[in-house]
C-alpha positions in Angstrom: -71.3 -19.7 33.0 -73.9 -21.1 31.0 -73.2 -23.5 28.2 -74.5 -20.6 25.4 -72.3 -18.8 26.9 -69.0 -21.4 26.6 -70.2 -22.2 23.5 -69.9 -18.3 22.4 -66.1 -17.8 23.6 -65.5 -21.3 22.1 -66.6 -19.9 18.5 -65.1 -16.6 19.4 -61.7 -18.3 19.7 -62.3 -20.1 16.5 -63.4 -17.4 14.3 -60.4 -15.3 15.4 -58.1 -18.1 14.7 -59.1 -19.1 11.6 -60.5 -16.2 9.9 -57.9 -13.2 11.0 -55.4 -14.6 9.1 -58.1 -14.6 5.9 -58.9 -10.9 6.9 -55.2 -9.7 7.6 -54.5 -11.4 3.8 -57.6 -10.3 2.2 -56.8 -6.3 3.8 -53.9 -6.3 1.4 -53.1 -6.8 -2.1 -49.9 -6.8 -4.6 -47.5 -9.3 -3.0 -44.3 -9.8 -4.8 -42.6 -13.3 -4.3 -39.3 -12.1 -5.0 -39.0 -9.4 -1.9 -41.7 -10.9 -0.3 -43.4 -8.0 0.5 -47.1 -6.1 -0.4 -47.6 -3.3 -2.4 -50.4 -2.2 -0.8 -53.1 -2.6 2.3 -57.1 -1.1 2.5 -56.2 -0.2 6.3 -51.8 0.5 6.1 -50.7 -0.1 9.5 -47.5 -1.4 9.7 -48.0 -4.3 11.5 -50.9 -5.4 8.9 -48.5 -5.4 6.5 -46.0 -7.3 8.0 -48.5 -9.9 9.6 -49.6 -10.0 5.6 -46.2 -10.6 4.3 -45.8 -13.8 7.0 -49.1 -15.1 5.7 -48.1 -14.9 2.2 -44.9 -16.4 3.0 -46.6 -19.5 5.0 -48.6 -19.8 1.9 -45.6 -19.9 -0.5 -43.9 -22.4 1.7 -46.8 -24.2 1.8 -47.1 -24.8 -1.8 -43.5 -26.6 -1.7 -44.4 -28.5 1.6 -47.4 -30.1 0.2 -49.6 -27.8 2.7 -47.8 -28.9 5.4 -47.4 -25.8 7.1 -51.0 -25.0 6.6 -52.4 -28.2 7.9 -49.8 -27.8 11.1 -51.7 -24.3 11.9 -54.9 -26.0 11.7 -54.2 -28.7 14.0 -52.9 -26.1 16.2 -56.2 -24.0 16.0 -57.8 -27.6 16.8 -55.7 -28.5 19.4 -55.8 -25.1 21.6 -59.8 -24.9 20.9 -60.4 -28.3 22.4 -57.8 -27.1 25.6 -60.0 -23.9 25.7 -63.5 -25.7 26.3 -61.9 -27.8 28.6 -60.3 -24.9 30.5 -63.8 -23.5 30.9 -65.5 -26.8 31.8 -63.3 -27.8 34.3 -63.7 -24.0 36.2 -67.2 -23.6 35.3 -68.4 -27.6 35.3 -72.1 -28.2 34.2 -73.2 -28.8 38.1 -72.3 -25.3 39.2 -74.4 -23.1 36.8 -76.9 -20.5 38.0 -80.3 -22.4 37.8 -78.8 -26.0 37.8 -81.2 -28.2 40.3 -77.6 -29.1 42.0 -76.1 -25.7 42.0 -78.0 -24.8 45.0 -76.3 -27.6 47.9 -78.5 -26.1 51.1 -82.1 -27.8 49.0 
């Protein structure tokens, strides 16, 4: 594995973590505090909606918690993206790349 190619399931990783919940939010609209639930999603599958209504509840919550919540999922996302790249360098370490002077131990 080539470091492009870590780098791109790094970003990957990132992007799904931090902007799905963005997208699932954005997909629907109408969301009442009181029965915390939407009125109504671009793409209505049932789990969207529900995945929408947990968002919009975090986000609630998160205004009384000072954005504690938010800031926990963030250092989450951190956390698990730094134990992904070291996942893939320790089983694909620099040494042992197609086309690395070392990879090749019979020259």
């Amino acid at each position: 594995m080539t470091n492009l190619q870590r780098r791109l399931i790094v970003l990957t990783f990132v992007l799904t973590w931090l902007l799905g919940p963005l997208l699932i939010m954005g997909n629907c609209s109408g969301w009442n505090e009181g029965s915390m639930t939407v009125a109504s999603c671009v793409v209505d599958v049932r789990l969207a909606r529900d995945l929408a209504d947990l968002l919009y509840g975090v986000v609630l919550i998160s205004a009384f918690f000072l954005g504690i919540p938010i800031l926990a999922y963030l250092a989450a996302c951190i956390v698990l993206t730094g134990l992904v790249n070291r996942h893939l360098r320790k089983r694909y370490p620099p040494d042992m790349q197609p086309g690395h002077p070392t990879s090749m131990p019979w020259i």
